[in-house]
ROVEX-356711 format. One line per field, with one value per residue (C-alpha): residue number from 1; residue in three letters; x, y, z. Coordinates in Angstrom, 2 decimals. Last residue first. Layout:
residues N
pos: [NUM,...];
code: [ALA,...];
east: [X,...];
north: [Y,...];
up: [Z,...];
end
This chain:
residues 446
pos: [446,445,444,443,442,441,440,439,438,437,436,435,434,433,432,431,430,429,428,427,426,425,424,423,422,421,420,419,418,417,416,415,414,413,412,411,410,409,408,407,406,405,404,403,402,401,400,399,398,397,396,395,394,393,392,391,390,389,388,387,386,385,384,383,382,381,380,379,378,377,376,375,374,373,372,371,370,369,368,367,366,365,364,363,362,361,360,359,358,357,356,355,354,353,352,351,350,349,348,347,346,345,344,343,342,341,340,339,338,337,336,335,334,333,332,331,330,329,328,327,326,325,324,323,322,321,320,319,318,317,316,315,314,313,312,311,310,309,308,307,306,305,304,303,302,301,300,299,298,297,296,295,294,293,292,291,290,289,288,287,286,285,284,283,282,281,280,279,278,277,276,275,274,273,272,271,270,269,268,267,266,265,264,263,262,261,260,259,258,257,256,255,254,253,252,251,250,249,248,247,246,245,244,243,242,241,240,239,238,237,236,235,234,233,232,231,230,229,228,227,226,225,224,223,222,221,220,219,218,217,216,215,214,213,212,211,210,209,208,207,206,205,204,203,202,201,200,199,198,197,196,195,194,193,192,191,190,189,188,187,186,185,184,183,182,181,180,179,178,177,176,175,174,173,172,171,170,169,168,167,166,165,164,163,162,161,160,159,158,157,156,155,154,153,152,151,150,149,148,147,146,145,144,143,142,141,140,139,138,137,136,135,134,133,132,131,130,129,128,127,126,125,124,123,122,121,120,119,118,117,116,115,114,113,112,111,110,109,108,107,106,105,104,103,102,101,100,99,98,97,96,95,94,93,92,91,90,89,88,87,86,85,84,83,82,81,80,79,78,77,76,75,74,73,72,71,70,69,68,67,66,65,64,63,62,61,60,59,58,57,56,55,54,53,52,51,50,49,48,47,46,45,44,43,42,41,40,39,38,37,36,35,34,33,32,31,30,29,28,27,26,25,24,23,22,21,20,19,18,17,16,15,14,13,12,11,10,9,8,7,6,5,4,3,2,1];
code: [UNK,UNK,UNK,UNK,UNK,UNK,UNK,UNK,UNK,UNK,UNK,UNK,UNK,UNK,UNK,UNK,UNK,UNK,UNK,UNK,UNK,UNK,UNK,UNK,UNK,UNK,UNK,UNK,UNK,UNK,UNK,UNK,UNK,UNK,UNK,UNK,UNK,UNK,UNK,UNK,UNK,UNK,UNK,UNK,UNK,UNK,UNK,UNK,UNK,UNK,UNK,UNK,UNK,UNK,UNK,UNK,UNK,UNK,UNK,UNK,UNK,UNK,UNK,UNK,UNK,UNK,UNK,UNK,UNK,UNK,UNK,UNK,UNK,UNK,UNK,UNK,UNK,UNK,UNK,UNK,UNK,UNK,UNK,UNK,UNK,UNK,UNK,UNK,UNK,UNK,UNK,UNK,UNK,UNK,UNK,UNK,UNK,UNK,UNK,UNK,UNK,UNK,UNK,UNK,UNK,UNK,UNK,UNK,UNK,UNK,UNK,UNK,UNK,UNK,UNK,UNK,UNK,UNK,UNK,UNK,UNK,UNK,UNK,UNK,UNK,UNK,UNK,UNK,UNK,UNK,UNK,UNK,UNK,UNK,UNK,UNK,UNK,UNK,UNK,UNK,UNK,UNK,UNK,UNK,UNK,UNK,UNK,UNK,UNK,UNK,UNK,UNK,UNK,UNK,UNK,UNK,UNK,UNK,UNK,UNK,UNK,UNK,UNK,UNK,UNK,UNK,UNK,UNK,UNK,UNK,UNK,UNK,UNK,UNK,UNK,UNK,UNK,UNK,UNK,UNK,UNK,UNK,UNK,UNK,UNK,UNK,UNK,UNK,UNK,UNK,UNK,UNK,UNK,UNK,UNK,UNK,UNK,UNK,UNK,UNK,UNK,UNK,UNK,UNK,UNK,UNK,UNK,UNK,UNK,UNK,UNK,UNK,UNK,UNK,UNK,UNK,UNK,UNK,UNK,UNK,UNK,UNK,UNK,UNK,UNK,UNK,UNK,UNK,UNK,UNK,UNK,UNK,UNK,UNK,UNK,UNK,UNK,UNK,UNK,UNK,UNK,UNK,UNK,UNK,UNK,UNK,UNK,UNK,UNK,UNK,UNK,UNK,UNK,UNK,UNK,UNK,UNK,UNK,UNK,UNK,UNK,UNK,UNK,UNK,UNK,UNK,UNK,UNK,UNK,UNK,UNK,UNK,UNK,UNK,UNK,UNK,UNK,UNK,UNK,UNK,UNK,UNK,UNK,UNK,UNK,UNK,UNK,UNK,UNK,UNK,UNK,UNK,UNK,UNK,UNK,UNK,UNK,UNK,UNK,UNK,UNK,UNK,UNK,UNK,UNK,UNK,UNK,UNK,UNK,UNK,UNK,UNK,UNK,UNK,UNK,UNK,UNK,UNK,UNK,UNK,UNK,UNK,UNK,UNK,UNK,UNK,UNK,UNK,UNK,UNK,UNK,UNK,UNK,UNK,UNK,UNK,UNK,UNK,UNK,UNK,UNK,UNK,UNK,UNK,UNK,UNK,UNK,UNK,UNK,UNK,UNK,UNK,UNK,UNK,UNK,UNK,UNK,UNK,UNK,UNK,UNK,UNK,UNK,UNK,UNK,UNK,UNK,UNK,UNK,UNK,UNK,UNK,UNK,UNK,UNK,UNK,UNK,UNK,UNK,UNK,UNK,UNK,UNK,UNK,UNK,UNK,UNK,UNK,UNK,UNK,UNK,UNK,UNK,UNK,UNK,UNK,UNK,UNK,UNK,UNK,UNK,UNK,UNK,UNK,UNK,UNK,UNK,UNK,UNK,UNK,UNK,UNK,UNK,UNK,UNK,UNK,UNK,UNK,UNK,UNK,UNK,UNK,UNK,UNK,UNK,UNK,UNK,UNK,UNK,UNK,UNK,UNK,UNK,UNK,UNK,UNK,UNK,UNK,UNK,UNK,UNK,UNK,UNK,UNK,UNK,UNK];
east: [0.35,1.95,-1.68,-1.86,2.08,1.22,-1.67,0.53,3.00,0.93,-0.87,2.46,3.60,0.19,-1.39,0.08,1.51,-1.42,-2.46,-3.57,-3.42,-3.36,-4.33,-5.88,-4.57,-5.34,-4.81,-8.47,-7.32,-10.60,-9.80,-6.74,-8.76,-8.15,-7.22,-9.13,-7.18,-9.63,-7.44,-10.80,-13.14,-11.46,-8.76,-11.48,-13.21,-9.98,-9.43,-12.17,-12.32,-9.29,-9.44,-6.29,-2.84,-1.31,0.14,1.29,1.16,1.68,0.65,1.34,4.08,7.15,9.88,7.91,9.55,7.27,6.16,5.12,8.19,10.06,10.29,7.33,7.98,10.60,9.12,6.50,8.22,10.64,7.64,6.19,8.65,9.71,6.06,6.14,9.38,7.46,4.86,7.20,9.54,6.76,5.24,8.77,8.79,5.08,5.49,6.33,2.40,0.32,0.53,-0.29,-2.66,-4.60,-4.84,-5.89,-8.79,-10.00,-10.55,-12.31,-11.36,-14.66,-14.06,-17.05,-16.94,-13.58,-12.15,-13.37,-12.27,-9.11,-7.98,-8.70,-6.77,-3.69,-4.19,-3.64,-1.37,1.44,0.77,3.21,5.92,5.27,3.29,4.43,2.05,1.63,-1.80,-3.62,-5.63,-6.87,-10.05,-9.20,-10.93,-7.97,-5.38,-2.25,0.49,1.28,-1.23,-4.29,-2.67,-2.31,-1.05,-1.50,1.71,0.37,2.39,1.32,3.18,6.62,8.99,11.28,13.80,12.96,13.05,9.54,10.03,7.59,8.19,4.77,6.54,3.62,4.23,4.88,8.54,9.86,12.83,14.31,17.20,18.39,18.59,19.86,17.12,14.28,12.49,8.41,7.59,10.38,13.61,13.07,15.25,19.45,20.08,19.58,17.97,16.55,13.23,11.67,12.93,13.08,9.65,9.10,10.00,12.71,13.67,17.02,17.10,14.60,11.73,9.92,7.04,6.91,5.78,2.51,-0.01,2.05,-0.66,0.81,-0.56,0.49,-1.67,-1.57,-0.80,0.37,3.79,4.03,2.72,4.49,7.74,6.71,5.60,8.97,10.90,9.28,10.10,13.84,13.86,12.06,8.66,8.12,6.09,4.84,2.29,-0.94,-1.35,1.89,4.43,3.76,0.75,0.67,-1.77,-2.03,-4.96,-6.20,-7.15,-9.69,-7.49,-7.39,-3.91,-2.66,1.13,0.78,1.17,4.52,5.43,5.03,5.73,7.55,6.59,9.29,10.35,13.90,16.11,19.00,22.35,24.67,22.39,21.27,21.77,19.80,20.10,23.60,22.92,20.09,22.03,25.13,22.56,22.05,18.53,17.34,19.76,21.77,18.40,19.09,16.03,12.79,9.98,6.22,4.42,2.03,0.05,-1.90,-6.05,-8.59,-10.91,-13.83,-15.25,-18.76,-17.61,-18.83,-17.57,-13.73,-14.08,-15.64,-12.81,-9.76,-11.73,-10.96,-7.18,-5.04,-3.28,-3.44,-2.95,-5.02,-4.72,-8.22,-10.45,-12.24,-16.38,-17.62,-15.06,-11.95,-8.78,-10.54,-13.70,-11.22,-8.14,-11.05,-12.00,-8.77,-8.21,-11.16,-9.73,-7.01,-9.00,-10.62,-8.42,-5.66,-3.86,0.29,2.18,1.99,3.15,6.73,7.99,11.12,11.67,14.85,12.49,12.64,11.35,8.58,6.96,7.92,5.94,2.85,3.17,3.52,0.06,-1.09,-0.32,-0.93,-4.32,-6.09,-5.84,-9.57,-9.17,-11.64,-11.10,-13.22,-11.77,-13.91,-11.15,-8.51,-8.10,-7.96,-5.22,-2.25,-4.59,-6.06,-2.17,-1.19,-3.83,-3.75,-0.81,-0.90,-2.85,-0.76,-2.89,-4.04,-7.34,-6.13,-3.43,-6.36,-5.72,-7.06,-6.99,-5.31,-7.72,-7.02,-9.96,-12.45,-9.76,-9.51,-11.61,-14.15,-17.56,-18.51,-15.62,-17.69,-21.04,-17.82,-16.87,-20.52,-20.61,-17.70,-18.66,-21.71,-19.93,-17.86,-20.62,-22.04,-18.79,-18.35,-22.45,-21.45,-22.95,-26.34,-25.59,-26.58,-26.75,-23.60,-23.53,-23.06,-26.30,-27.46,-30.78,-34.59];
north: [19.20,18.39,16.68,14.79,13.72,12.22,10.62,9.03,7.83,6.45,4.35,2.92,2.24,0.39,2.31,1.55,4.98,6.23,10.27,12.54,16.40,19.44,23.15,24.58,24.95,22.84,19.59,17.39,14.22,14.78,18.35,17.17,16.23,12.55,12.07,11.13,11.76,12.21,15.56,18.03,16.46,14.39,16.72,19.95,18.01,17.53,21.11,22.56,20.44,21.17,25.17,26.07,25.30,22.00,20.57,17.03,14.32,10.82,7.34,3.67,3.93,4.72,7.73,10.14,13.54,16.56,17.13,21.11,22.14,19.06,19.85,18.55,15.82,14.07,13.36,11.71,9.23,8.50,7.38,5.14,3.68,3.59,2.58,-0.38,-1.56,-1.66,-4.13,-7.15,-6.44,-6.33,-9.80,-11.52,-10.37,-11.26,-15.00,-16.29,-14.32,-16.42,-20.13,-19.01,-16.53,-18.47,-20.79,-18.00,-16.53,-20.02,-20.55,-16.61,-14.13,-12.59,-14.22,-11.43,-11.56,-13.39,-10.18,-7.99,-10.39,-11.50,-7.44,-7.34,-10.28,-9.14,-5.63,-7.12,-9.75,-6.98,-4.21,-5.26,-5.73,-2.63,-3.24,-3.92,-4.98,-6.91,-6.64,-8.37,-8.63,-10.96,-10.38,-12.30,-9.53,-7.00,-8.80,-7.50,-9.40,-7.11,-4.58,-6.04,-9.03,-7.32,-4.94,-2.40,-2.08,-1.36,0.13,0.54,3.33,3.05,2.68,-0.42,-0.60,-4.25,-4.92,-7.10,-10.29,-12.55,-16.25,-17.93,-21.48,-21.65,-18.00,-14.50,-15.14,-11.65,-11.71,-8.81,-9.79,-12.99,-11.68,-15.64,-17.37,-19.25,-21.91,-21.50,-21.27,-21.79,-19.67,-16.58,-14.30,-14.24,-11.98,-8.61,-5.39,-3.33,-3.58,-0.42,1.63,-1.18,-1.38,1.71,0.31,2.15,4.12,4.66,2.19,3.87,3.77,1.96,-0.15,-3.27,-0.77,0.30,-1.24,0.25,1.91,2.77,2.78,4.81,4.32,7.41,8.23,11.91,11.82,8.33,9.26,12.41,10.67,7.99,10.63,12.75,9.49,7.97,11.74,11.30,8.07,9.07,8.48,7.58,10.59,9.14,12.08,10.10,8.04,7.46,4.82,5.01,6.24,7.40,7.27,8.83,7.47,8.55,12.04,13.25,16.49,17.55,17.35,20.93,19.67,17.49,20.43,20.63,17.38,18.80,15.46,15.72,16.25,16.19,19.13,18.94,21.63,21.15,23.41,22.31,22.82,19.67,18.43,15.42,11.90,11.30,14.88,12.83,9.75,11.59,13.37,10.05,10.35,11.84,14.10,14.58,17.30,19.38,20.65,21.81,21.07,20.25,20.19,16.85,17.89,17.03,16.59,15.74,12.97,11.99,8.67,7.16,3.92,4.40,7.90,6.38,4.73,7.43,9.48,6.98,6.86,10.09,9.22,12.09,15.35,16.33,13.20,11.90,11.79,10.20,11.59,10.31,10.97,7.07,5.43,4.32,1.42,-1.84,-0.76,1.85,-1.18,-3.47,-0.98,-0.20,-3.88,-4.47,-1.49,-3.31,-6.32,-9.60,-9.70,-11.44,-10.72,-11.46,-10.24,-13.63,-15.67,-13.72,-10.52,-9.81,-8.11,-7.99,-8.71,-11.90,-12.50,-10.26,-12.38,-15.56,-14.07,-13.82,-17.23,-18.22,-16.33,-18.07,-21.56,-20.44,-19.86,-16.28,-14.40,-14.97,-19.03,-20.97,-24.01,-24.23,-26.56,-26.64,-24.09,-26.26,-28.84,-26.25,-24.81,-25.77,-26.30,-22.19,-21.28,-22.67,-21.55,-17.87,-16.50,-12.33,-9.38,-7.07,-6.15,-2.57,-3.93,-6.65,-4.46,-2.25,1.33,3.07,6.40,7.57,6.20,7.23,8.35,7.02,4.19,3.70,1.52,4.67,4.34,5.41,7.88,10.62,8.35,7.50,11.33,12.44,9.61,10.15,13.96,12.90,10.93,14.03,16.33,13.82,13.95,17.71,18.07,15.53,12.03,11.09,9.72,13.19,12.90,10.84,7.52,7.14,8.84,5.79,5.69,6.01];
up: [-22.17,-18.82,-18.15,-21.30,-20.69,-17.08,-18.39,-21.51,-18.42,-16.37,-19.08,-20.15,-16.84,-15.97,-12.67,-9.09,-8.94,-7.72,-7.84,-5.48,-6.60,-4.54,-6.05,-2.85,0.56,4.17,2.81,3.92,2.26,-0.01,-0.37,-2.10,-5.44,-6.75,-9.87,-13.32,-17.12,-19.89,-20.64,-21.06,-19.23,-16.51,-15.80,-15.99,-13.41,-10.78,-11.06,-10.76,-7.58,-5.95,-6.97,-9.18,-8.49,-9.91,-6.81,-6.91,-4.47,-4.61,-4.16,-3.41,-0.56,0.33,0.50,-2.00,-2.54,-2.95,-6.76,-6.74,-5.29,-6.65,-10.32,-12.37,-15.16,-14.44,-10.57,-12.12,-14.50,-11.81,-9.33,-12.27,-12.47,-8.84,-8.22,-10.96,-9.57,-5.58,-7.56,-8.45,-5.38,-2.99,-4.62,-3.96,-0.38,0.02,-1.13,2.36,3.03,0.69,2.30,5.83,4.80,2.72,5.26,7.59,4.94,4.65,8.07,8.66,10.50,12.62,16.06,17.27,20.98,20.85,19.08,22.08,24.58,22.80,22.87,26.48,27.67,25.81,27.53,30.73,30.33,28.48,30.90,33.87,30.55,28.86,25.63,22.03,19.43,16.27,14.86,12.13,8.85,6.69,4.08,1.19,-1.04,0.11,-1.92,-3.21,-1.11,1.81,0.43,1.69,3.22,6.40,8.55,11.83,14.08,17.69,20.83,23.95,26.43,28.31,25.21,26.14,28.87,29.35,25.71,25.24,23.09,24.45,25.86,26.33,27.65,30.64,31.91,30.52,29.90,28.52,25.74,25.90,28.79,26.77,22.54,23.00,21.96,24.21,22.93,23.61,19.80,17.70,16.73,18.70,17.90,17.23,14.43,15.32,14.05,16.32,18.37,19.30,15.92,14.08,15.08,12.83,9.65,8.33,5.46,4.35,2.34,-0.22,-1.88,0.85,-0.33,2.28,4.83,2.62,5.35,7.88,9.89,13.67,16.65,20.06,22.83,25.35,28.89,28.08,28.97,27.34,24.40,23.53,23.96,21.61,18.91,19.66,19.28,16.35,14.57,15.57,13.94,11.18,10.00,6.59,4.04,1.16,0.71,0.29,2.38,5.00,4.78,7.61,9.56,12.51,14.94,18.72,20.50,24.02,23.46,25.89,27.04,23.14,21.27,20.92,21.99,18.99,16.45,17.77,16.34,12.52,11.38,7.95,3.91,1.23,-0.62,-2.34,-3.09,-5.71,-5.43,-8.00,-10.93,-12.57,-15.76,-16.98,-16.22,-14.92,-12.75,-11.23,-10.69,-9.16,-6.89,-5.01,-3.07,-0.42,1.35,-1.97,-3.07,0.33,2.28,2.01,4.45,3.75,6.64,8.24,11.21,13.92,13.83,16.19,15.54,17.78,19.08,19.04,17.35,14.00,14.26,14.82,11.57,9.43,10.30,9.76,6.08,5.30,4.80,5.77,5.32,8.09,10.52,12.71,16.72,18.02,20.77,23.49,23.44,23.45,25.84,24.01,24.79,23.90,21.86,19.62,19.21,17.66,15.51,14.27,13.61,12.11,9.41,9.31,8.08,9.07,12.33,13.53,16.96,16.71,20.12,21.40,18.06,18.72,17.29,15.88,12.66,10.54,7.56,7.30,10.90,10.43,7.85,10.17,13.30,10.54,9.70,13.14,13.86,10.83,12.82,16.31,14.61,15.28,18.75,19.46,18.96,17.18,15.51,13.05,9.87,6.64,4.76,6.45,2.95,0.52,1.96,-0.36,-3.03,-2.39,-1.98,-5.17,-6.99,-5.82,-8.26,-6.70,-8.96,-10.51,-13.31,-12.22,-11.12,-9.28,-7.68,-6.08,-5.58,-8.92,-8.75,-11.84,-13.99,-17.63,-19.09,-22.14,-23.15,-27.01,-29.14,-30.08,-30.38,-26.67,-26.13,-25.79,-23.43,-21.16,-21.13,-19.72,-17.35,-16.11,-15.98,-14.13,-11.13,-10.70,-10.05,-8.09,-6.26,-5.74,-4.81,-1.97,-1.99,-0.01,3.59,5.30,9.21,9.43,11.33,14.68,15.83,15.12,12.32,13.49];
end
């Protein structure tokens, strides 16, 4: 009776009953007492970990286009704009024409699989991962195939300022530092029917940014191989350090001079594309030769997922652009999914975004710090952006995990779930309360 899209057993794993129970079990210990009954080292909503973002001035700012419907598959010019000005402030430089809303980024990665997928194709993940990239390209008849993310050791002073670390505690003067890269040879074993390549960056859960020279192997790999190339930066506002880069940097640079208002023309000159009637697109004409998608949203970009507003910003090659504009509006016209309120929310909500970042990218480098004290960086690889981290405890995943919650009343996530390929992996959020971090990181250390 059910789609073949959906997975033959719906009921939870044995591992995550299991785990539901000894919640349970620890909730029904600390019953009578007035302390917590685990620290939750999951949690990945800012609401919940008391960062949530002021909404009253955006709802009264709004309030008055919730009742408006004015459909448009793209999304408002005016949220679009909005969008185009998020970018802007941020050394980016897209224009209104490369901006598609949708109700979420996971929308959006639906919308990309109908447009550019036939049931049977095969999506590029990364290992470790997000399970949830899984269940969305089953839902649309599509297969996952996996490349890889490595740890790799190098030089401490590469990453961050040794002079700080030595400041803080002594430090021997050779210091190794694990961090996780793009294993770009595991590409070359990329199925025949592969038609996506996805990266994701800041990645979940290792932290790991893509590099310049990693952005080029991934882009090179596309365009030998006819692929789209899309990238998640739901996290990009959460770089740890300068050195990181969003990747449209990478396509784009950094300049000055854009586009100032729709349909006037700046002086960038030769990368700015005129696609007819006053649509002026930024589109280097030596760009990358193969699509390219930047997934966002106010999910993470200001802390709130239950406002439901997501979008794309995309690159194509100039006799491509028209063409796979047109298809993306007829997939999202078919369904026109993103609400009013949701865009005048978005409109008022996202010129806060910079000062929200700030707010929640200090807890993370708190809390970051605090980690990173505690377990050298063998089993604590270095975090360049992002909301989590990885540690590896040894021991089974899920043994692991329980004994956490039962015995130190501190819950993580088990690395099985993000599919690493050895025991002992931990996933924890940096978004919790400082003080709460810290007392789970010291019951665990204990």
């Amino acid at each position: 009776m059910l789609s073949s899209r959906l997975p033959k057993d719906l009921s939870p794993s044995p591992f995550f009953a299991e785990l539901e129970r000894a919640k349970a079990d620890v909730l029904a210990e600390c019953a009578n007492s007035n302390a917590l009954p685990f620290i939750d080292m999951t949690v990945s909503s800012p609401v919940k970990a008391g960062l949530p973002v002021d909404l009253d001035d955006a709802v009264d700012e709004g309030r008055e286009a919730f009742g408006n419907w004015s459909p448009d598959a793209s999304g408002w010019m005016s949220a679009r704009e909005a969008v185009v000005e998020y970018y802007r402030q941020r050394g980016g430089h897209f224009t209104a024409g490369q901006i598609i809303l949708t109700a979420s980024t996971s929308e959006s990665y639906s919308v990309l699989f109908k447009t550019f997928c036939d049931p049977g194709d095969v999506i590029l993940t990364p290992m470790p991962g997000y399970p949830l990239l899984d269940t969305l390209a089953q839902l649309e008849h599509l297969e996952c195939a996996p490349y890889f993310l490595k740890l790799k050791r190098e030089r401490f002073d590469k990453l961050i300022d040794l002079k700080k670390v030595t400041e803080r505690r002594s430090a021997p003067a050779e210091v190794n530092a694990f961090r996780f890269v793009l294993d770009s040879d595991s590409l070359l074993a990329a199925p025949e029917r592969a038609k996506i390549l996805l990266l994701v960056s800041p990645h979940n859960p290792t932290g790991h940014c893509v590099s310049r020279e990693e952005w080029n192997e991934a882009v090179r790999f596309c365009e030998e191989n006819n692929m789209i190339l899309v990238v998640d930066e739901v996290f990009g506002d959460y770089a740890f350090t300068d050195k990181v880069s969003r990747t449209w940097q990478y396509v784009f640079g950094e300049r000055e001079n854009v586009i100032l208002d729709p349909g006037v023309r700046s002086t960038i000159g030769e990368e700015i594309w005129d696609a007819g009637g006053g649509d002026f697109i930024n589109l280097p004409e030596n760009g990358p030769k193969c699509p390219i998608f930047w997934l966002n949203g106010l999910s993470k970009a200001v802390g709130s997922p239950q406002l439901k507003l997501g979008w794309m910003a995309f690159y194509a090659p100039r006799e491509n652009f028209e063409e796979i504009r047109a298809a993306l509006e007829f997939v999202e016209d078919a369904y026109l999914s993103v609400s009013a309120p949701a865009q005048a929310l978005g409109i008022s909500l996202l010129p806060k975004a910079a000062a929200y970042g700030s707010r929640v990218l200090d807890r993370l480098q708190q809390n970051w710090q605090t980690l990173r004290e505690a377990f050298p960086s063998k089993y604590c690889p270095e975090v360049l952006g992002g909301w989590y981290a990885v540690v590896r405890l040894g021991d089974d995943d899920e043994e692991l995990t329980l004994r956490l919650l039962r015995e130190k009343h501190v819950l993580v996530q088990p690395g099985f779930f993000f599919d690493f390929d050895e025991d002992g992996w931990v996933v924890m959020s940096l978004l919790q309360d400082p003080a709460l971090f810290k007392e789970a990181i010291e019951r665990i250390t204990k």
